[in-house]
C-alpha positions, 0 to 999 in steps of 0.5 A, a space after each residue: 500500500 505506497 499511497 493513501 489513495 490505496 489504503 482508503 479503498 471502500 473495503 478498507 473504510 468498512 473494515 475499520 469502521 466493523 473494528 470500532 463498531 466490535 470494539 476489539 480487534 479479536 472481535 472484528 476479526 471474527 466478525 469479518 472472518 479473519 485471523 486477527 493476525 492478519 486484521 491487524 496486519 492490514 490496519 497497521 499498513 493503513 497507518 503506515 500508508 497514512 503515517 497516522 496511529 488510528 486506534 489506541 492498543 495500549 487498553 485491551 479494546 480497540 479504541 480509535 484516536 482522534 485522527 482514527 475517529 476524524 477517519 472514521 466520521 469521512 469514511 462514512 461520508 465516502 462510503 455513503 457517496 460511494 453508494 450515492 453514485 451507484 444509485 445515481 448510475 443505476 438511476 441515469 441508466 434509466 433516461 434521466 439526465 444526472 444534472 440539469 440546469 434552468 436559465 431562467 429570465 428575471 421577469 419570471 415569477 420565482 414563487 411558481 418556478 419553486 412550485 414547480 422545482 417542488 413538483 419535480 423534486 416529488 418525483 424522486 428524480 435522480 437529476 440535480 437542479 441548478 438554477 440560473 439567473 438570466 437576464 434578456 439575451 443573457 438568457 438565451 446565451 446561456 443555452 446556446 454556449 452549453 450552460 444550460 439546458 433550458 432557458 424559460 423567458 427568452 425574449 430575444 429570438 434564436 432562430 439562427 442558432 442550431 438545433 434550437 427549439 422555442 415555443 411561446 411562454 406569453 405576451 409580457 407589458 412592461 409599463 413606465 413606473 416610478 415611486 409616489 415622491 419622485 419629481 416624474 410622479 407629477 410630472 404633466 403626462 404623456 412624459 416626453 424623451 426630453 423630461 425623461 432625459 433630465 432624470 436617472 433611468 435604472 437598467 438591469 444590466 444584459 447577462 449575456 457576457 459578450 454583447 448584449 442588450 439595453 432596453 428603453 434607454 436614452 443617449 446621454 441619460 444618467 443610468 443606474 445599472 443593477 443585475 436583477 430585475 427584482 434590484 431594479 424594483 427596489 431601486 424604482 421604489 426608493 425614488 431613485 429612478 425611473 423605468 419601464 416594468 413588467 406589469 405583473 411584477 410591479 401589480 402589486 405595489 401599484 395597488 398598494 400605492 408603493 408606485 405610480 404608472 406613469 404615461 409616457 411619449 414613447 409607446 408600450 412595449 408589449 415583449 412576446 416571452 419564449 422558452 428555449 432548449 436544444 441547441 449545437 449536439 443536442 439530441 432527444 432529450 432526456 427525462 428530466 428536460 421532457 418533464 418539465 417540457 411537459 409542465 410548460 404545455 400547460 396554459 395555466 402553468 405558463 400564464 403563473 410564470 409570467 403573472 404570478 407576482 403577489 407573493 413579496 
């Protein structure tokens, strides 16, 4: 046994996991049906290959020390992930992905993505989840480079990317809105670009990391960036600048009187959503990803991700 990796085998964690379990090394040996000669022999080429003592012999029980008890806590660690990816093998062979990654836009409810993160996890699946946040091309971006394997709230196209497959999520308003004492609040409506541009507009900045997009700007403007769409509403309701909202999203602090609609020259934007999934080498997909295809064929489902915004 030249090296650690050699003494730390399954077999060997499990051997000297029966000695402290027995007590002694006579009764392990007996327990694994070996002559304690050469169970003792064995965990002494532990030790050597670890340059460690792991069990105290100077009591006639076999006591471990506490670098055999630190190794006794992580080999029960390893061994359950040991057991972890063989089931995580068996269960892959069954058609389900072992990861699965959601680039999920900002304007998205997250109160019914959980939902429906609570929905799939009921089903036991051996697939992890890993949640993106995406914000417009960005969105979409994280897909097409291989970071994701579905993207929900896409609002730019990717027809020219390869392999790629979108079906529509829903129609989304993004509305002009500020705090009740910002000075636009009473400003005479509809607000034009020239009153616009003497005041600071909030952005959320694009995710994608080349490139991207900036929506409703004006050149020469101040601008606050943030990175969420959900910063971007708290900046809008300390006053510290105004901008366009999915409607939705900010539903409930206009009924509460925590924002204002304001009229604007330019006219609304109403921003068609998709969802997206494929892209280059990709093949059918796997039982993961065709679930939650699945649960985006619903109406109700697609109208919650985009509406679902009461829950602060």
């Amino acid at each position: 046994m030249h090296n650690t990796r050699d003494a730390l085998t399954p077999e060997n964690l499990t051997m000297l996991q029966v000695i402290a379990e027995a007590g002694s090394f006579a009764a392990a040996a007996r327990q694994l049906g070996l002559v304690p000669s050469a169970l003792t022999y064995r965990v002494r080429q532990i030790e050597d290959a670890l340059d460690v003592l792991l069990f105290d012999r100077s009591a006639r029980q076999a006591r471990p020390t506490e670098a055999g008890a630190e190794l006794l806590r992580e080999g029960a660690r390893l061994l359950c992930d040991v057991d972890a990816v063989a089931h995580r093998v068996q269960r892959v062979a069954t058609g389900w992905e072992p990861q699965l990654t959601l680039s999920v836009e900002g304007v998205v409810s997250p109160h019914t993505m959980l939902e429906l993160v609570e929905a799939f996890y009921a089903l036991a699946p051996p697939t992890r989840l890993k949640l993106r946040n995406g914000i417009m091309s960005g969105t979409l971006e994280a897909l097409t480079s291989g970071r994701a394997d579905l993207a929900i709230g896409v609002s730019v196209a990717g027809s020219n990317v390869a392999g790629l497959q979108q079906a529509p999520l829903g129609d989304l308003l993004f509305i002009y809105v500020v705090a009740p004492h910002h000075p636009l609040a009473s400003a005479p409506e509809p607000i034009t670009d020239a009153t616009l541009l003497e005041h600071r507009a909030v952005a959320v900045a694009d995710s994608a990391q080349r490139g991207g997009l900036t929506m409703g700007l004006l050149g020469g403007q101040d601008v606050l960036t943030v990175d969420t769409m959900q910063a971007k509403v708290q900046v809008q309701l300390r006053g510290l600048g105004g901008g366009f909202l999915p409607e939705p999203m900010v539903r409930p602090y206009l009924e509460a009187g925590h924002l204002i609609e304001r009229k604007v020259a330019r006219p609304e934007r109403s921003v068609r959503m998709h969802y997206a999934w494929g892209g280059p080498g990709f093949t059918a997909p796997g039982r993961a990803l065709q679930w939650w295809l699945g649960q985006l064929q619903s109406p109700a489902t697609r109208r919650a991700l985009l509406e679902n915004h009461h829950h602060f």
